[in-house]
C-alpha positions in Angstrom: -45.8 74.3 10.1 -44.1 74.6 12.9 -40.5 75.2 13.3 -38.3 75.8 16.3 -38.9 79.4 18.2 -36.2 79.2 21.6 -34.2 76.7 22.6 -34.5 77.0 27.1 -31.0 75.9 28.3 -30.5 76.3 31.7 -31.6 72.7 34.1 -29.0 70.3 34.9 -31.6 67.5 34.7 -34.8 66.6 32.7 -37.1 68.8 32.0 -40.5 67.1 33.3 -43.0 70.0 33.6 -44.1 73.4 31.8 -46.6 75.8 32.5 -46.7 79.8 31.7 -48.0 82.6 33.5 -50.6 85.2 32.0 -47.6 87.9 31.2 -46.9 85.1 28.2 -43.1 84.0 30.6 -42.2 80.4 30.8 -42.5 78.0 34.0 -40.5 74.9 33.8 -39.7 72.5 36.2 -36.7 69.7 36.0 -35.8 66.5 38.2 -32.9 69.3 39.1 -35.6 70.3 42.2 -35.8 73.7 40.7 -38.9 75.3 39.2 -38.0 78.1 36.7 -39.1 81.0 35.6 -38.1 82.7 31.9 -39.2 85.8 30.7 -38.7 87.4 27.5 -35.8 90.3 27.3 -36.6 93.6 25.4 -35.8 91.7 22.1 -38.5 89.2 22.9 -36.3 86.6 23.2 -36.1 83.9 26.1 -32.6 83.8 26.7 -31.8 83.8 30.9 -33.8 82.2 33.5 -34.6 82.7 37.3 -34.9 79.5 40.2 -38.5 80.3 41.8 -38.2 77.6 43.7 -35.9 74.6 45.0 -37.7 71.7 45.9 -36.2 68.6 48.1 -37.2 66.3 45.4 -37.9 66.0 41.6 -40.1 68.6 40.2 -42.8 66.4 38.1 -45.7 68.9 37.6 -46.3 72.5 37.7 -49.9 74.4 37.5 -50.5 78.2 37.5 -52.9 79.6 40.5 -54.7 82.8 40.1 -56.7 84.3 42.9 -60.0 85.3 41.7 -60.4 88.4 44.1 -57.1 89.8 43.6 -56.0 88.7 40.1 -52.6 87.2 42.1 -51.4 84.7 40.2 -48.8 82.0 41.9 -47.1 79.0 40.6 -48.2 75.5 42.0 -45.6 72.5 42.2 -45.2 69.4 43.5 -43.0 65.8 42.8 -41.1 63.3 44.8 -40.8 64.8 47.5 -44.7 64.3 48.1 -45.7 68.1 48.6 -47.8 70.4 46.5 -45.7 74.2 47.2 -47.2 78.0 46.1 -44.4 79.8 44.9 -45.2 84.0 44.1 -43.4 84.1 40.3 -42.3 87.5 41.5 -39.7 86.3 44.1 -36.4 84.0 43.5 -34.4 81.5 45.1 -30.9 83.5 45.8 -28.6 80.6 46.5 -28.6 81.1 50.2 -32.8 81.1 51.2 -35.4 79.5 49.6 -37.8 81.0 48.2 -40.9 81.1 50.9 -43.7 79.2 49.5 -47.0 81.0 49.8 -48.4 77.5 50.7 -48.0 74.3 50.9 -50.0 71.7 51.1 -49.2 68.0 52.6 -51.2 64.9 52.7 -50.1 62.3 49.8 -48.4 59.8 50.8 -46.0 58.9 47.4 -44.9 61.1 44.6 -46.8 63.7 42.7 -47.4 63.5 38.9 -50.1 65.9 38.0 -52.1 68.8 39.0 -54.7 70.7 37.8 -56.6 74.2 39.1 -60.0 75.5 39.2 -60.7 78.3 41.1 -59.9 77.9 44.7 -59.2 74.4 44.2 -56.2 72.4 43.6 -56.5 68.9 42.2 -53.6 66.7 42.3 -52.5 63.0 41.1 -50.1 60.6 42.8 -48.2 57.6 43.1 -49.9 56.6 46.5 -53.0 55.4 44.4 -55.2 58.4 45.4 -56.1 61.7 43.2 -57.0 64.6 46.2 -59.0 68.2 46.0 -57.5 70.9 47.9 -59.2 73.9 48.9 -56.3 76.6 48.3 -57.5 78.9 51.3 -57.8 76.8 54.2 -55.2 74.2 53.0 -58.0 71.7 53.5 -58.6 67.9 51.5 -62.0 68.6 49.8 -62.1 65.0 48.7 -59.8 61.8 48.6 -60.0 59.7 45.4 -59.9 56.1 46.5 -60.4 53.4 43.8 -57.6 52.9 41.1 -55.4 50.0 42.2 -51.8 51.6 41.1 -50.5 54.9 40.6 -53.0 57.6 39.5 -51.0 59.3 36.8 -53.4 62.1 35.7 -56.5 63.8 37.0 -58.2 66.9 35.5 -61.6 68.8 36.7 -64.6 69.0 34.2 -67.5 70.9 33.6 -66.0 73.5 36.1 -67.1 72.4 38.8 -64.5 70.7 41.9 -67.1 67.8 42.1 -66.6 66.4 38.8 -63.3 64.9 37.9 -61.5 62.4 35.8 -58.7 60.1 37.0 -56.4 57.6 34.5 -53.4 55.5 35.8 -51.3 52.7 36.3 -54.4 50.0 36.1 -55.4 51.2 32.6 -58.4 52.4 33.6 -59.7 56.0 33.4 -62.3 56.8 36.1 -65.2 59.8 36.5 -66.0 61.0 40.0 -68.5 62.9 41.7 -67.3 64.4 45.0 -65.6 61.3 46.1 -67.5 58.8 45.0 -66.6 56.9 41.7 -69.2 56.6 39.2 -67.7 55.2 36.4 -65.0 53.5 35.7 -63.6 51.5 32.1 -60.3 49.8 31.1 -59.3 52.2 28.7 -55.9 51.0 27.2 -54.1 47.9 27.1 -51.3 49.5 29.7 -50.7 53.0 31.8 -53.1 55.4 31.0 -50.6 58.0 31.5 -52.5 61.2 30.7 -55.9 63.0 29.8 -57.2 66.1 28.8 -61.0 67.1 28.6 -61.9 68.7 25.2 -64.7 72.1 25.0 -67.7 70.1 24.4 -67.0 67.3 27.4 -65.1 64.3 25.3 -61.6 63.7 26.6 -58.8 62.2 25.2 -56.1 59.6 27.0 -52.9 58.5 25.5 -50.6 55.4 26.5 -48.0 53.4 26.9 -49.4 51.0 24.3 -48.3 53.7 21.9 -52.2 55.1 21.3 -54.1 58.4 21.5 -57.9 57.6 21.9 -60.7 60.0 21.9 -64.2 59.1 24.1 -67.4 60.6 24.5 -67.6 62.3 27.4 -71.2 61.0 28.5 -71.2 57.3 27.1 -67.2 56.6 27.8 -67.2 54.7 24.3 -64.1 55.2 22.0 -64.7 58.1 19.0 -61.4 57.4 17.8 -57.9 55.9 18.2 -55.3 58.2 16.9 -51.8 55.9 15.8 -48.3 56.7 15.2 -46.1 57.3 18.2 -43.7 54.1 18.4 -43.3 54.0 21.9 -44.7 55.6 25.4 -47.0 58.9 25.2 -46.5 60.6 27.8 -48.2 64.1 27.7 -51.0 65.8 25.7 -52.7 69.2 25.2 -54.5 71.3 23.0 -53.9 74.5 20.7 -56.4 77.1 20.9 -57.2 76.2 17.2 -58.3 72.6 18.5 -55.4 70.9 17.3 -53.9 67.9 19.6 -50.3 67.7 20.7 -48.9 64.7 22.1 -45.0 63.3 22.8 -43.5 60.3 24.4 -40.6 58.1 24.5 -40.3 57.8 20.7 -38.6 61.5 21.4 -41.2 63.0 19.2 -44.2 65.7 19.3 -47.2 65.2 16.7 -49.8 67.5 16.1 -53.2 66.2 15.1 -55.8 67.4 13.0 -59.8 65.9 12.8 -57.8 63.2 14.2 -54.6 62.6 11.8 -51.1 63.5 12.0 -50.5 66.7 10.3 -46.8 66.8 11.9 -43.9 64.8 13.7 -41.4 67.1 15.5 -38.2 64.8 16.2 -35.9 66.2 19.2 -32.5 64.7 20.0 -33.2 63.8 23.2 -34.6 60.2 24.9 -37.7 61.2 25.7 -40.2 64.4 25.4 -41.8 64.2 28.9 -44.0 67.1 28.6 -46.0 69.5 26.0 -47.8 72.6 26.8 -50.1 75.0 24.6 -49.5 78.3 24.8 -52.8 80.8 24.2 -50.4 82.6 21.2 -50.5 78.7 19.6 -47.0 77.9 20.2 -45.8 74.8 21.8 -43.4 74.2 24.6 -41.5 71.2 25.0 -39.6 69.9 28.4 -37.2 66.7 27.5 -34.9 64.3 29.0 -31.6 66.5 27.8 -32.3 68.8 30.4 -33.8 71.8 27.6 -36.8 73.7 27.4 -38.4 74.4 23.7 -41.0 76.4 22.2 -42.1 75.7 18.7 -44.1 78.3 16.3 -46.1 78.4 13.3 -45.1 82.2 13.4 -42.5 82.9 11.0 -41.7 86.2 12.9 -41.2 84.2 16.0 -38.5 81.2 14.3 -35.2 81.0 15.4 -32.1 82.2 13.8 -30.9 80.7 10.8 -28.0 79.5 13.7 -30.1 78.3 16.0 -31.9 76.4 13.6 -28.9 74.8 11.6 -27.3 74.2 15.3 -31.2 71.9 16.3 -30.5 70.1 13.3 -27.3 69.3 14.2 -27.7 67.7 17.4 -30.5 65.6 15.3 -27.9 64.7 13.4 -25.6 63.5 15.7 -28.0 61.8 17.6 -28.3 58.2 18.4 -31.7 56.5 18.6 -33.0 53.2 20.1 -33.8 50.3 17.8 -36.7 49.8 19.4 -37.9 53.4 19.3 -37.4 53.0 15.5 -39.1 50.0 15.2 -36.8 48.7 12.1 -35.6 45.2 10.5 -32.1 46.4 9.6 -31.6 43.1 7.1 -34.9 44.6 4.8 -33.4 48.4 5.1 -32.7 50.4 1.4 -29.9 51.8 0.8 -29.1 55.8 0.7 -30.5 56.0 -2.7 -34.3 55.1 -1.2 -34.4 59.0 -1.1 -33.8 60.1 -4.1 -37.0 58.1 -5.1 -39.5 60.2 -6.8 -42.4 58.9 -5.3 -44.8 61.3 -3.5 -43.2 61.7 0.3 -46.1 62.7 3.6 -44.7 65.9 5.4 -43.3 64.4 9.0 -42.3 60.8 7.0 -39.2 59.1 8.5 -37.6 56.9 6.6 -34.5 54.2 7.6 -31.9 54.0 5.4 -28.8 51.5 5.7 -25.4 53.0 5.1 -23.1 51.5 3.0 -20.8 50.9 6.1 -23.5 49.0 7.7 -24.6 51.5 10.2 -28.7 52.7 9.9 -29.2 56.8 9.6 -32.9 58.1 9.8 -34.4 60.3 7.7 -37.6 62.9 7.9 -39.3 64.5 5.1 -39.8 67.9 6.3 -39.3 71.2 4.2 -39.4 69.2 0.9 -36.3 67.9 1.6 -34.9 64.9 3.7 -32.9 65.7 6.8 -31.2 63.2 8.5 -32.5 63.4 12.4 -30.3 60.7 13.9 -28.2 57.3 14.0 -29.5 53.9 14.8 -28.2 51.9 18.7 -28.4 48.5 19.4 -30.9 48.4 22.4 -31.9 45.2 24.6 -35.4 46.4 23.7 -35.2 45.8 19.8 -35.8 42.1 20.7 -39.3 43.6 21.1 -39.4 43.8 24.7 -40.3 47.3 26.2 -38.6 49.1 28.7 -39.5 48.2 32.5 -41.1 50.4 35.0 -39.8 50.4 38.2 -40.0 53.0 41.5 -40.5 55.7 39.1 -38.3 55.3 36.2 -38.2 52.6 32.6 -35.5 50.6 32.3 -34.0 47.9 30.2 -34.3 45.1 32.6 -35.6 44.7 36.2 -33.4 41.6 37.7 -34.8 39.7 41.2 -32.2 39.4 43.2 -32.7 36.2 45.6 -30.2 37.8 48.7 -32.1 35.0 51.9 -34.5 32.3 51.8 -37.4 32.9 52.7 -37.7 36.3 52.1 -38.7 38.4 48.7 -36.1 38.9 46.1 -35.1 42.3 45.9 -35.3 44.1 42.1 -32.2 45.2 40.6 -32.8 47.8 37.6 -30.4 48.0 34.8 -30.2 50.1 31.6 -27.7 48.6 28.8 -25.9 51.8 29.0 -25.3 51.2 32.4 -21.8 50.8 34.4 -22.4 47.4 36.0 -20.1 48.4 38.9 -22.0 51.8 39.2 -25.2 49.5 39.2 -24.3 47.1 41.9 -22.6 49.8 43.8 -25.9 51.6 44.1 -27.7 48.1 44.7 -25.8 47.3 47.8 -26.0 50.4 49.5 -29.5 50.7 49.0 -30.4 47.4 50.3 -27.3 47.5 53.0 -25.7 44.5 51.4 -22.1 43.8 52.4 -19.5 44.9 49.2 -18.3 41.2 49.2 -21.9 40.8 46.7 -20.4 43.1 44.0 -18.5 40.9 41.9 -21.9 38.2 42.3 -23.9 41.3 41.4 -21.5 42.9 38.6 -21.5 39.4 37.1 -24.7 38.6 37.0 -25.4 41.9 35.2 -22.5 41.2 32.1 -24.5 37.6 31.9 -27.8 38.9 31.7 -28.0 42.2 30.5 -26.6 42.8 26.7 -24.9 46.4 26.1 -22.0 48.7 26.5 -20.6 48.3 30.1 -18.4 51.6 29.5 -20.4 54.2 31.6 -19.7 56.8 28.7 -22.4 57.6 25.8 -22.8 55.2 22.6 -19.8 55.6 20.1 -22.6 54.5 16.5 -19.9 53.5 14.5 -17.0 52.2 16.8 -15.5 52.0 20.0 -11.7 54.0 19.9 -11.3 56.0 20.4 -12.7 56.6 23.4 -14.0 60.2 24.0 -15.6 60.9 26.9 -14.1 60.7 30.3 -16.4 58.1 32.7 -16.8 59.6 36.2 -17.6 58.5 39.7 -20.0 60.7 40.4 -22.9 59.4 42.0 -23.7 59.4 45.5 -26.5 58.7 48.3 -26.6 61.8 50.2 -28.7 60.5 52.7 -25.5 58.1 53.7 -23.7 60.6 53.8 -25.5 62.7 56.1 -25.9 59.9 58.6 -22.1 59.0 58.3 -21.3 62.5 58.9 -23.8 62.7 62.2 -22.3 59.6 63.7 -18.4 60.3 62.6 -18.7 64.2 64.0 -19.8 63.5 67.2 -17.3 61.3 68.2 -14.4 63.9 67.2 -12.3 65.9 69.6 -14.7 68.7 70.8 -11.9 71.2 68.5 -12.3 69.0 65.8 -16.1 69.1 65.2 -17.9 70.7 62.9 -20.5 73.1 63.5 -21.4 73.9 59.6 -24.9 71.9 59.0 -24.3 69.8 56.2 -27.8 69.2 55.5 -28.2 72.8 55.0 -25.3 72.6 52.4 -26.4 70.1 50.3 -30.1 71.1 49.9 -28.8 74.8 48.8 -26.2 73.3 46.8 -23.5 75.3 48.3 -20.6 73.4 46.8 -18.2 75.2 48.0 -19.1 75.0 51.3 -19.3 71.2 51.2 -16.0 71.4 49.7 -14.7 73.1 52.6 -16.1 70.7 55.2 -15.1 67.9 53.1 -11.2 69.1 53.3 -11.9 69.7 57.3 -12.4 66.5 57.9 -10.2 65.0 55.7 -7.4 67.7 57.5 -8.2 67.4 61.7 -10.5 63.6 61.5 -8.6 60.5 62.7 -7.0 58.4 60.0 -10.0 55.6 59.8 -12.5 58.5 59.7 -11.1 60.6 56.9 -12.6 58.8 53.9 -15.6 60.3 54.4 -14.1 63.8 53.4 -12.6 62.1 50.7 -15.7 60.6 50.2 -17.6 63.8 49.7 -14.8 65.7 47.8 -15.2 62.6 45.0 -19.0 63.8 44.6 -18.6 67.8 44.3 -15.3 68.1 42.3 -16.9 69.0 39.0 -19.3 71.2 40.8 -16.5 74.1 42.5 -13.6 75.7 41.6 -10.2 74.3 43.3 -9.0 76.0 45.7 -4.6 75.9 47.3 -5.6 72.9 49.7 -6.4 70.4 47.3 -3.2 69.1 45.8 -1.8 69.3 49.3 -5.0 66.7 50.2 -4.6 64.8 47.5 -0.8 64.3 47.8 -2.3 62.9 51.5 -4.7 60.9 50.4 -1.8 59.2 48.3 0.7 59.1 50.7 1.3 55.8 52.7 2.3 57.8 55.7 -1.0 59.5 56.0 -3.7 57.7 53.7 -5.0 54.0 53.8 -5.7 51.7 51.0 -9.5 52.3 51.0 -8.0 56.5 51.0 -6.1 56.1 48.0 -9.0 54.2 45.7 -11.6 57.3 46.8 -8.4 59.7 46.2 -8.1 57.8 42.8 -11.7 58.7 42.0 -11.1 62.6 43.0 -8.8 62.7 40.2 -10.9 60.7 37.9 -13.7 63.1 38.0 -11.7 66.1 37.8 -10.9 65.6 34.1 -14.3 66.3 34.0 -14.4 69.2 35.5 -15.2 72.3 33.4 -12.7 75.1 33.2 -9.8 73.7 35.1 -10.0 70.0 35.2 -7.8 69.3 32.3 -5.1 71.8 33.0 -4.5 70.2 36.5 -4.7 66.7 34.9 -2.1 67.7 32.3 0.7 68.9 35.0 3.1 65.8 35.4 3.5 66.4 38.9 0.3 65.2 39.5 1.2 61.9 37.4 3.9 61.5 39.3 2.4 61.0 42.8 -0.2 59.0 41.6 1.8 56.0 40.5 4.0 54.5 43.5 5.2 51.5 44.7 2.6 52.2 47.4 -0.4 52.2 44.9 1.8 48.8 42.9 1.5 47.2 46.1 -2.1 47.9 47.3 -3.1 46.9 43.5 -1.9 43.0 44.5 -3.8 43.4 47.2 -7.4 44.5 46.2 -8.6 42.8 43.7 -12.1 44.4 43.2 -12.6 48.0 43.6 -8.7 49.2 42.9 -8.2 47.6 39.8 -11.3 49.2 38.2 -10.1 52.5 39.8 -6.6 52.6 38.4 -8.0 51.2 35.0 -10.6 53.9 34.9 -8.1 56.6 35.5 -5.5 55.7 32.8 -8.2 55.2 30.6 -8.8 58.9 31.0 -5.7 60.3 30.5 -5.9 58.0 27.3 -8.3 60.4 26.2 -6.8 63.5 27.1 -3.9 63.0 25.1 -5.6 61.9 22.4 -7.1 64.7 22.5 -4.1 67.3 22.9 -2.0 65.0 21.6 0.4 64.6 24.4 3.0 62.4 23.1 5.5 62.7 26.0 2.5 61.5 28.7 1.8 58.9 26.3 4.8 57.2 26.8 4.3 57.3 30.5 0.4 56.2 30.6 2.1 53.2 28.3 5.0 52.2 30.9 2.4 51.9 33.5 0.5 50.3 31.6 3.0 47.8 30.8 3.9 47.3 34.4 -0.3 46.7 35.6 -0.7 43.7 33.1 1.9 41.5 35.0 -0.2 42.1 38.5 -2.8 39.5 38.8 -5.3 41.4 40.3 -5.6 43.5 37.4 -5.7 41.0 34.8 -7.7 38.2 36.3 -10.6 41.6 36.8 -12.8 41.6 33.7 -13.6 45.1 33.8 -10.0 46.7 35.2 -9.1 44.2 31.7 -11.7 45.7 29.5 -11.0 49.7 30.4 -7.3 49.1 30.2 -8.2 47.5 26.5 -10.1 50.4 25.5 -7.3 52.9 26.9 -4.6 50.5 25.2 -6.9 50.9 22.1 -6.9 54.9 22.2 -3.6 55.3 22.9 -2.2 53.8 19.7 -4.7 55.8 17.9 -2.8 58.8 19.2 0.5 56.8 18.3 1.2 52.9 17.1 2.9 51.0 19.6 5.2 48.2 18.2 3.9 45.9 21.4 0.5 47.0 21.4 -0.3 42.9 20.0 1.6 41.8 23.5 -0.1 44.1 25.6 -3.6 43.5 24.1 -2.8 39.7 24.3 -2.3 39.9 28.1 -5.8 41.8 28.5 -7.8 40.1 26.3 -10.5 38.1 27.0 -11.8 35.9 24.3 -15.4 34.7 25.6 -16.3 38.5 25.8 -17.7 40.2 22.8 -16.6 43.4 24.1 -13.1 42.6 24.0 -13.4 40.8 20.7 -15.0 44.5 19.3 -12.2 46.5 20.8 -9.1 44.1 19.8 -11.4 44.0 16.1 -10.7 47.9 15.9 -6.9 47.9 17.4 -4.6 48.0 13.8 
């Protein structure tokens, strides 16, 4: 059975890719754009990692290359940003140079999702409909694989030879080549084909998004078998050395499969398990949507500590799962008692059981015992509906936006988790829409889209208190980069920068951004500072403060030296810095900050914006409500209340759902922390009674 052996933390993004090298060390690769590298310390143990190589884009697939005259073996990787790099394992990124690639090869046309190596040649699968051979030592497209009529999302050689190939994809077919010409071809699946593997003796096996594994002779293309059980997406397969099959998906789960049934269900506390890889030792390693690497063994010398093992279960525990990944009617569940039935249990069983509070906890047979592996979430897919795909990622919903007559509508995807003002945010600038849309945009999403509108994750059994601080974090560096070209050159010869920001941002060198950021926001002209402000907002959490930055904020507050669109982006500074790690909330505890915040300048400009502000200024008490809740603070939680008191008599505030709703939710957690006698006045001036949110929060505030 296998159980878990190392737990790969070091990726600030999914985990999409793994591969290892012949020395028995780890390759993983992350939508973080960095490929890396862990190798066992003297006490066998994978605990630290090295970047082999920064990407401009997504890493989505990784392959190992060894030359057959030397024995040289070099990592292969490739994604979004549409090129296939050679990386030598032996040499790291250092911060400050990347990493030369060995080679890399260009040609596609969209992103890369698979690759595969024989010999001298590279194989390689992408969005832009094609599948390519590459000869490694000239750099050379052997062949071009044109046929499949969407995305080709796996392609794999077979027989050993570069001529014969296998393609699946986005049309639900899978296809056999010779050279480049397509000689069969069959509708496999009833939706994306999203990966193959070719088996010893010439069968291959596919898996789905229609939730099935099938198995098909490799000569006549007719099905063997159809392997059932994953509840949602599969996503990757491979095969142990002892010929067993591993598969995961969206359903957050690995299986193993023996003579083609389940012998096992591995549940992770994650989303979704993009990627599996067989090692030649007959462990597993795992790459997942919470950013972690993981190697499962059947070695009992190889299992984690008794720590790391209790601390996996844990985080199953804790975790919140998708009605529509568990597939359940909540009205027919059995109570808790359902497991002490006697009745014979199937190792890997997972059973729903409805608490007597009403909430749904899943259970899993494993170890001759039942282990809870997670809490039920209301999803927009439980109606049924799957997710969406769209551009490269599942979602909830994909809207059409109608924006001109005449012309297409434009797609708008939302996930129920989703901020809608993040949402439409992102929307305009990425279709160069005008901001007057948002609130059209924002309230088009609360209409159609069902879910939590608080950008923070699900609370299973109640909204207050609130948490988790929400952030504005995200950003479109691109927009940036232009804003900064066109803004710099029309400085004062002694006020423009030289640093190239470009440069910055694709070596992550935070603290350098950070100090061009407070250049500009220190020697630019008034109307041209919010772009250092701007900037600053989207790196807080990533460096370490340095003396300018109250002095800068203090500006960016000031009506003397700051604007109203200045002060909102200033406002958001400050909301992401309770986030940040270390020193975040010490700064956001010192009153003196407090104080500067909230003046009759920032009073005034609130009756005068009545979109973005209100949300700002909501969004910010809302997390100092959780940071005293947390400490405690009574003393700040009279002041958070006073202002709070004063922003439900301005209209702007009141008559803005959202600004209402955040305010609620901070009103909520703050008399958790301490009952306010007027907290029934205060709610009564936010609350908004043809909103189920509000009617869940005010439900909750005793």
């Amino acid at each position: 059975m296998f159980k878990l052996s190392a737990t790969l933390r070091g990726h600030d993004d999914d985990v999409r890719s793994v591969t290892a090298l012949q020395d028995g060390s780890i390759v993983t690769g992350s939508r973080d754009s960095t490929v890396r590298i862990w190798r066992k310390d003297a006490s066998e143990k994978f605990d630290t990692s090295v970047i082999n190589f920064k990407s401009d884009g997504f890493v989505n697939t990784l392959a190992t290359f060894t030359d057959e005259n030397t024995g040289g073996e070099l990592i292969v990787c490739a994604g979004n940003d549409k090129l296939i790099n050679l990386t030598n394992p032996q040499l790291y990124f250092d911060g400050n140079i990347n990493t030369a690639n060995e080679y890399c090869l260009i040609g596609h046309e969209a992103n890369i999702c698979s690759l595969d190596v024989n010999g001298k040649f590279i194989l390689s699968a992408s969005w832009d409909c094609t599948a390519r051979v590459w000869n490694k030592d000239t750099g050379e497209v052997v062949y071009i694989l044109k046929g499949h009529e969407n995305s080709v999302w796996s392609a794999k050689f077979i027989n050993g030879s570069k001529d014969e190939i296998l393609t699946c994809g986005a049309d639900r077919t899978v296809r056999k080549w010779k050279g480049s010409k397509q000689v069969k071809c069959i509708i496999a699946h009833d939706d994306v084909v999203r990966d193959l593997i070719v088996l010893p003796n010439g069968d291959f096996i596919t898996c789905s998004n229609d939730t099935s594994i099938k198995v098909w002779d490799g000569v006549t293309f007719e099905t063997k078998a159809i392997l059932v059980g994953h509840q949602n997406f599969i996503y990757s397969l491979s095969l142990l050395p002892n010929g067993d099959l591993v598969s995961c998906g969206e359903d957050r789960s690995i299986r193993i499969w023996r003579d083609n049934q389940c012998i096992q269900i591995i549940i992770l506390p994650c989303v979704s398990v993009w990627k599996v890889f067989a090692l030649s030792n007959g462990d597993i390693v795992s790459g997942s949507s919470d950013s972690i690497a993981r190697i499962f063994t059947r070695e009992s010398s190889r299992y984690a500590s008794e720590i790391e093992q209790t601390e996996f279960m844990k985080s199953l525990e804790e975790s919140s799962v998708s009605e529509a990944v568990a597939d359940v009617n909540k009205e027919k569940l059995p109570g808790i008692e359902a497991l002490q039935s006697k009745e014979a249990k199937v190792e890997g069983e997972t059973r729903a059981i409805k608490t007597a509070v009403g909430t749904v906890e899943l259970y899993q047979w494993t170890d001759s015992k039942w282990n809870k592996i997670g809490q039920l979430v209301e999803s927009s897919s439980s109606s049924g509906k799957q997710k969406q795909f769209y551009n490269g990622s599942f979602y909830d919903y994909v809207f059409n936006i109608d924006v001109e007559d005449g012309k297409p509508p434009l797609k708008l995807p939302v996930n129920v988790i989703d901020n809608p003002y993040e949402v439409a945010d992102k929307f305009l600038a990425d279709n160069d829409l005008p901001s007057s849309y948002l609130q059209q945009i924002v309230d088009f999403i609360l209409q159609n889209a069902d879910g939590v509108k608080l950008d923070s994750p699900v609370n299973v059994n109640s909204v207050l208190p609130q948490r988790e601080y929400l952030t504005f974090e995200s950003t479109d560096i691109a927009k940036i980069l232009n804003a900064f070209k066109k803004l710099n050159s029309k400085q004062n010869a002694e006020n423009q920068i030289s640093d190239n920001l470009e440069t910055l941002y694709n070596c992550e060198d935070f603290n350098a951004i950070q100090d061009v950021s407070m250049r500009i926001i220190e020697n630019w002209e008034i109307e041209d500072k919010l772009l250092g402000f701007d900037i600053l907002r989207a790196i807080i959490t990533k460096v370490k403060p340095n003396e300018l930055l109250f002095p800068i904020l203090r500006s960016g507050l000031d009506e003397k030296t700051s604007n109203i669109k200045i002060e909102m982006m200033t406002i958001r500074i400050l909301i992401n810095t309770f986030a940040a790690k270390t020193w975040g909330e010490q700064m956001m505890l010192d009153e003196d900050v407090f104080e500067i915040i909230f003046t009759p300048y920032l009073m005034n400009n609130l009756a005068i914006d009545s979109k973005f502000l209100p949300i700002t200024v909501s969004t910010l008490l809302l997390n100092y409500s959780v940071l005293i809740n947390k400490f405690q603070l009574i003393g700040m939680h009279d002041k958070v209340i006073k202002i709070i008191r004063e922003l439900i008599k301005i209209p702007t505030i009141v008559n803005n759902v959202e600004a209402s709703y955040r305010l609620l939710v901070a009103v909520g957690t703050l008399n958790y922390t301490k009952n306010m006698p007027d907290v029934e006045i205060i709610v009564s001036k936010l609350y908004k009674n043809d909103d189920a949110r509000f009617k869940t929060v005010k439900g909750e505030i005793k």
